[in-house]
C-alpha positions in Angstrom: 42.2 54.7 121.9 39.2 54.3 124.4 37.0 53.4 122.2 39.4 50.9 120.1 39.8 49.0 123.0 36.3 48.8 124.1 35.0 47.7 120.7 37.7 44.8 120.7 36.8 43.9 124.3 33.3 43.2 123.5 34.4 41.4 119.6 36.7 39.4 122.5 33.6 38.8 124.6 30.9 37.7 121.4 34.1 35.5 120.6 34.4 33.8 124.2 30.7 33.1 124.3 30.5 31.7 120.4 33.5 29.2 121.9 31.4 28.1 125.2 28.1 27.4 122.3 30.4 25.4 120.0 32.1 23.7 122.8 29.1 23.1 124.5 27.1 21.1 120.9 30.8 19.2 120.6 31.0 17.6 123.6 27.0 17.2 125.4 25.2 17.4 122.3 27.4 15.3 119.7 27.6 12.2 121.8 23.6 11.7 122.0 23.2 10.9 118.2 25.0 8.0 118.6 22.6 7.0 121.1 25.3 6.9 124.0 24.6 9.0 127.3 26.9 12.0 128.0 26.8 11.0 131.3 29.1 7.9 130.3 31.9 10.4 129.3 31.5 12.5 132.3 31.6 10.0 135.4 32.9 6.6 133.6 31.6 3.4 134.9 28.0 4.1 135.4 27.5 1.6 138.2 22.6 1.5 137.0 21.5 0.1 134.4 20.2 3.1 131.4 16.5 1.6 132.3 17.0 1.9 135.7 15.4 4.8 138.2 18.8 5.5 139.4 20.1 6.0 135.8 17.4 8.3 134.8 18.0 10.0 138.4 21.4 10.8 137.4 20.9 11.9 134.3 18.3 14.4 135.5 20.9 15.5 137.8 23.3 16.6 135.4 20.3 18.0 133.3 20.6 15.7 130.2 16.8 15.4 129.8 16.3 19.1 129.2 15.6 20.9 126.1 18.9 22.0 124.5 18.5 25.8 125.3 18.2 24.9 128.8 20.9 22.6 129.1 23.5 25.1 127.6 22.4 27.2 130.3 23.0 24.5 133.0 26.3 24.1 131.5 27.5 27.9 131.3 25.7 28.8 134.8 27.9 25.8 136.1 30.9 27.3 134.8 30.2 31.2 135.8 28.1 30.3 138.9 29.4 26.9 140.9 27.7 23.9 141.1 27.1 20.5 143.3 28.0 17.3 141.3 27.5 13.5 142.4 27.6 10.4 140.7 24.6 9.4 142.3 26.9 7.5 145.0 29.0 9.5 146.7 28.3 12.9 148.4 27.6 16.1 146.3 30.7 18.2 145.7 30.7 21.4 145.8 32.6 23.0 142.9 32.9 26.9 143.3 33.0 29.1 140.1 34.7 29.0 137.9 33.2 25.5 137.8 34.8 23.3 134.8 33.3 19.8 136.1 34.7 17.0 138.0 37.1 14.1 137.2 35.7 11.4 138.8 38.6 9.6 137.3 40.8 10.9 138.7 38.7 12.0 141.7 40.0 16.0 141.6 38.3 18.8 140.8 38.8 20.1 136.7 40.0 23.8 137.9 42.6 22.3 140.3 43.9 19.9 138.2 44.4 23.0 135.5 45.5 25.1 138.3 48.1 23.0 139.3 49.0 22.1 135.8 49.0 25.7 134.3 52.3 27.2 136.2 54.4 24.5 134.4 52.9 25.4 131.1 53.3 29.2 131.6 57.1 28.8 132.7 57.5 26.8 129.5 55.5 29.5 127.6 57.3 32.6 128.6 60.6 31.5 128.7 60.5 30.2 124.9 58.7 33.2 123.9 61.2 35.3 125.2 64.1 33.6 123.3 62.1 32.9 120.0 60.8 36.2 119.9 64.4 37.8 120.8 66.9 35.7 119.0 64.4 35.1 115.9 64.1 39.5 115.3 68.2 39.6 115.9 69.1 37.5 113.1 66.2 38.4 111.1 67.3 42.1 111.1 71.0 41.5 111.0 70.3 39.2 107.8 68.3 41.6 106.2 70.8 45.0 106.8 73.1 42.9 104.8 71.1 41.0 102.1 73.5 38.0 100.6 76.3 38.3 103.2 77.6 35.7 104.9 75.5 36.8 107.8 72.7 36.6 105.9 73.5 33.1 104.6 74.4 31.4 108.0 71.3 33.2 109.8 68.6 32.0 106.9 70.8 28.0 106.3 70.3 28.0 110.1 66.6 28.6 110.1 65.8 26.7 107.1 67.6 23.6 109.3 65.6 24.5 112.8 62.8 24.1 110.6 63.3 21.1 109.6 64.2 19.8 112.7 60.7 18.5 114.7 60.6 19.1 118.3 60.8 15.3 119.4 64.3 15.1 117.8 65.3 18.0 118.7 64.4 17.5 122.3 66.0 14.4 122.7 69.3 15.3 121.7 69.6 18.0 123.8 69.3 15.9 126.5 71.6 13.4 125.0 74.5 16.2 124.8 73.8 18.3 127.5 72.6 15.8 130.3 73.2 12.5 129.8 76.4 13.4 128.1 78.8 16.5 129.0 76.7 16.1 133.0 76.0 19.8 133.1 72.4 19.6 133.8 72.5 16.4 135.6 69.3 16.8 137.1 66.4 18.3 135.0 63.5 17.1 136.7 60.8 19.7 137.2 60.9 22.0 140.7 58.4 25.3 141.4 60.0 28.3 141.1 58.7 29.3 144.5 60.4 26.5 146.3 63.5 25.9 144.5 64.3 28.7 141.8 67.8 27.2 140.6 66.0 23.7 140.1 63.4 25.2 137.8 65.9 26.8 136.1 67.3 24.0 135.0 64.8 22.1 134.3 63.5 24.5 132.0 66.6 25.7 129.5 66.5 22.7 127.7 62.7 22.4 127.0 63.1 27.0 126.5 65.5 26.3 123.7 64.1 23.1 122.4 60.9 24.4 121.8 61.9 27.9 120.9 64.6 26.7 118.1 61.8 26.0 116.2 59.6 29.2 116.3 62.7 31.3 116.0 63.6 29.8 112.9 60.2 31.3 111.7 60.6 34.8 113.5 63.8 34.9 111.3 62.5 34.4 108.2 59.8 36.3 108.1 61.7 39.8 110.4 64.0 39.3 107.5 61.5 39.4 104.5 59.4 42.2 105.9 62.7 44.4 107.1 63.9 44.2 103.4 60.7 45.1 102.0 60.6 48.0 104.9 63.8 49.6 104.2 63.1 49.9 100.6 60.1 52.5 101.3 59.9 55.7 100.1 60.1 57.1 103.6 62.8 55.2 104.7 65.0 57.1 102.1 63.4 60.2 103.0 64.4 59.6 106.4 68.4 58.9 105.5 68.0 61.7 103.6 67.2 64.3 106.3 70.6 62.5 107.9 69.2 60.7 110.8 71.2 58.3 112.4 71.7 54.2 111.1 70.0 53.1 114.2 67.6 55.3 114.6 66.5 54.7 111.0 66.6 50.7 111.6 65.2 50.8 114.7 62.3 53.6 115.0 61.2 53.6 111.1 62.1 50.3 110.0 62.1 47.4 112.5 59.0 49.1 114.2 56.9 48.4 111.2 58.4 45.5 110.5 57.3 44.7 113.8 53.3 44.5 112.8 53.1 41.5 111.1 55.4 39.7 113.6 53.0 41.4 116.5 50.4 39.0 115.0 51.5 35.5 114.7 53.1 36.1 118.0 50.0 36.8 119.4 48.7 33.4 117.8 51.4 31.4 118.4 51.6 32.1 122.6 47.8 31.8 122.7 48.0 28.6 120.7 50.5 26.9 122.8 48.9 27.8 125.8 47.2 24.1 125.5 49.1 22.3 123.6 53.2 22.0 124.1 52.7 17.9 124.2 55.7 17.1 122.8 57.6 19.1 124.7 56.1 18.2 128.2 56.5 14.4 127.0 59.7 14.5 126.0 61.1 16.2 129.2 58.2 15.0 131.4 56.5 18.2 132.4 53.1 17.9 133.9 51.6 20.9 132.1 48.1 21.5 130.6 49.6 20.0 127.4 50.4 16.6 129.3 46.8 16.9 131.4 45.0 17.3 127.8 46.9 14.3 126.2 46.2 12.1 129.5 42.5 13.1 129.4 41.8 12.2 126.0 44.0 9.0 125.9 41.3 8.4 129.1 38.3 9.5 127.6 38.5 12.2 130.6 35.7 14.5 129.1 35.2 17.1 132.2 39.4 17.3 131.9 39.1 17.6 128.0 36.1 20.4 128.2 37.8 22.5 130.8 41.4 22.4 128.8 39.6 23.2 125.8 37.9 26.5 127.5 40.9 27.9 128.8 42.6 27.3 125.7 40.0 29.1 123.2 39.9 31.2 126.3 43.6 32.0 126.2 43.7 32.3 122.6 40.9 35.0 122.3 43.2 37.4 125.4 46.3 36.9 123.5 44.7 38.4 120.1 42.9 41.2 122.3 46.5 42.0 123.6 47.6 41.8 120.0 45.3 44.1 118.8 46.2 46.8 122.0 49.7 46.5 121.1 48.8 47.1 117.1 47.6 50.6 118.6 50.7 50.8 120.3 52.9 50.4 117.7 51.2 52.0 114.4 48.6 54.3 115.6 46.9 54.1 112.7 44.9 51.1 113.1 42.8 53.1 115.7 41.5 55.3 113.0 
């Protein structure tokens, strides 16, 4: 198990560092063939001429005239070390490591903006995941112990309609019923849970079910295929047939490799929303990493685009590590 664990945390690691050299040719390499400074899309306004001594000075500064290999060190020491960044006008400011720039658009500091950002996105995270992952494996398994039932049928006509129902509706019309409507949640606006658990409660059961109708519908479908396919295995019989009990037959033989595949998009899916709910955080106006990302771009924002997209790739590569811990977990095996 030792070893299976080290050998995925350094595949994790080459990962991570691939992400920072492909990030890094996106967005400080790929705007100089079209002639146009990166130093435009890190500060904005440049207030010297490009000819100018000043210009060229600040340039220097951010080490844009440096051969590649030693500007993709300047920009990964930056990040893992600190660094001191100016616009040429104002005084240097200091940004401790983890360094992911300046916004001097916004005139904050990348990792605080994230930082203050990220407890809205991981409230919104974990509470969906909890109910998509719970309610999606219920129905799933209840639909597939009885295959053509009217279980079955409502569970699997349900999903195939929160399937086909986008967030942005969905969204909406929960706060039509349930807000604006029947007055039960007649304030939803969004309150830390440290200073006002009950408010942020609130707030987030509507944006929890909105977004986790949709991924449960999913969870359904597919706990259902692979839990039919599962309890038509050989061993599965030969497990009835040494008399052990209905549920521990379901649960411990069948739903627990049933459980592999769903293990795995699971995995994807939390690390892949990590940076992108949009839609949800607009429709109920959360100021998550979602809404910072879509804000930064629609401002051409890059230090705010480059740090989201880190901790994004970053958060996608430790959900998959965790992923493949919990494969060893549940099926032994895939240590071997």
């Amino acid at each position: 198990m030792v070893r299976f664990i080290t050998f995925r945390l350094l595949g994790a690691i080459v990962v991570v560092w691939i992400v920072s050299v492909v990030t890094f040719l996106i967005f400080q390499v790929v705007p100089t063939l079209t002639d146009t400074s990166p130093v435009y899309y890190y500060i904005g306004k440049v207030p010297f001429p490009p000819d100018s001594i000043q210009f060229k000075a600040l340039v220097h500064r951010f080490g844009f005239d440096l051969p590649l290999y030693a500007q993709y060190w300047h920009f990964l020491s930056g990040i893992l070390l600190g660094q001191n960044i100016t616009d040429g006008v104002s005084t240097p400011i200091v940004c401790p490591a983890p360094c992911f720039g300046y916004s001097f658009r916004q005139n904050e500091l990348v990792g605080t903006m994230i930082l203050n950002a990220a407890p809205v996105s991981i409230s919104l995270l974990v509470g969906a995941a909890i109910l998509w992952l719970v309610g999606g494996v219920a129905v799933g398994t209840l639909s597939a112990l009885k295959p053509g039932s009217f279980v079955d049928r409502v569970g699997m006509t349900s999903s195939l309609a929160a399937v086909s129902l986008p967030i942005f509706f969905t969204g909406p019309l929960l706060l039509l019923i349930f807000e604006y409507t029947l007055g039960w949640l007649p304030d939803t606006s969004y309150a830390p849970i440290t200073e006002d658990p009950a408010q942020w409660l609130r707030s987030m059961i509507l944006p929890w079910v909105s977004l986790a109708f949709l991924f449960a519908a999913l969870y359904a479908r597919l706990t259902r295929s692979n839990m039919i396919e599962t309890m038509g295995e050989d061993y599965i019989r030969t497990a009835r047939a040494k008399g052990l009990g209905r549920r521990t037959v379901v649960v411990k033989h069948g739903l627990r490799a049933a459980l592999t595949p769903i293990v795995t998009i699971f995995g994807i899916d939390v690390g892949t929303l990590i940076g992108s709910t949009i839609i949800t955080e607009t429709v109920f106006n959360l100021r998550g990493i979602g809404y910072l990302s879509i804000k930064s771009i629609q401002s051409l924002d890059l230090p705010v685009i480059l740090g989201v997209t880190i901790i994004a790739a970053v958060a996608l590569v430790v959900a998959n590590l965790i992923v493949d811990i919990l494969y060893a977990v549940i099926d032994p095996r895939v240590t071997v």
